[in-house]
Structure formats: C-alpha cells, structure tokens
C-alpha positions in Angstrom: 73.8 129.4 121.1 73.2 125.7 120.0 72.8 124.8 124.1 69.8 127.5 124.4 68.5 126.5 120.9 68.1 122.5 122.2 66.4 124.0 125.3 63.9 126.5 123.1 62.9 123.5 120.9 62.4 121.0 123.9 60.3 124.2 125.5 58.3 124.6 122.3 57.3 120.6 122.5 56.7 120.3 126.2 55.2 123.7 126.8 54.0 125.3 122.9 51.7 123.6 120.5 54.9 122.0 118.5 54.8 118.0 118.8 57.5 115.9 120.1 59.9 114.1 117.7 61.3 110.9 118.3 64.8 112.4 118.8 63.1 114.6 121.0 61.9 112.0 123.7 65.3 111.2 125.1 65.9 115.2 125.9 65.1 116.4 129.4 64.5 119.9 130.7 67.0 119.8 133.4 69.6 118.8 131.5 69.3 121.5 128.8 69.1 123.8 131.2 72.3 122.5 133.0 74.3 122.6 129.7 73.2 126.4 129.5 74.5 126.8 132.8 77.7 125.2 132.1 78.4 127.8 129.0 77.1 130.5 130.7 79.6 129.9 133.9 82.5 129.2 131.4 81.9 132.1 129.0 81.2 134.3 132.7 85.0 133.1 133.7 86.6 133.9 130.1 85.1 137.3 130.0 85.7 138.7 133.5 82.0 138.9 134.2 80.7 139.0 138.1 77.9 136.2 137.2 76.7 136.2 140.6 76.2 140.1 140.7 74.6 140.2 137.5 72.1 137.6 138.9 71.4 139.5 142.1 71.0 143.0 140.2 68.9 141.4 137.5 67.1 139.6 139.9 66.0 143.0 141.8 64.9 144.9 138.7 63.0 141.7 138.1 61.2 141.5 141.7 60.1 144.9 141.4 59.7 145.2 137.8 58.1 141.4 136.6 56.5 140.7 140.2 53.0 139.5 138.9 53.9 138.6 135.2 53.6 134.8 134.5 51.6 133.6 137.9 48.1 132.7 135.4 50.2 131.3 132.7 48.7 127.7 132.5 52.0 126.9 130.2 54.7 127.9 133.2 53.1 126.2 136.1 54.4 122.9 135.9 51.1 120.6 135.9 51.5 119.7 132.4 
C-alpha cells in the first residue's frame, strides 16, 4: 500500500493541481510504477494468483467495457 500511495502522490503533483515538494523532485513515474509491479508480482506468487490471466480477463472486460473513456482527458495524454 505505501508503493501505490508514492505513485498517487507523485500522480497528484505531475498530473492534479497539488504542487511538487522538494522531496518530490527526485521521484519518477516509472519507477513508482515498477516498485508496484514488483509487489504486485511477489504478493501474485505468495497467493497462488494466475497474474497473467487476471491481466488478459481484465483486460477484455476493459476493451469492451472502457473502450472510449480517457481518450479527451488533457491530464492522461502525456504532453504535460
């Protein structure tokens, strides 16, 4: 949980109308986003899950479901 909270506060500076602290600065997106990855493949292993079938089912009932849902939002398309 403290992994996805260092990635919501960095998301919140870079992409939300928080400001960056000087803590802050030295973070990057991709490697908050690794760390998440890390957990989530590790707590995956401990618990048995099938990660990679979870991704492909979600991933369907996303395609059909989200298909058209954040391609206007200014905030998500990487320019800023």
């Amino acid at each position: 949980m403290e992994e996805v909270g260092e990635l919501a506060r960095l998301m919140s500076r870079a992409f939300g109308d928080q400001s960056f602290k000087p803590s802050d600065r030295k973070s990057s997106l991709s490697d908050e986003m690794a760390d998440i990855l890390f957990v989530l493949v590790c707590l995956a292993n401990q618990t048995g899950v099938d990660l990679t079938k979870a991704v492909e089912e979600n991933l369907r009932k996303k395609t059909s479901r989200d298909a058209d849902r954040h391609k206007n939002n200014p905030k998500l398309s990487g320019s800023q």
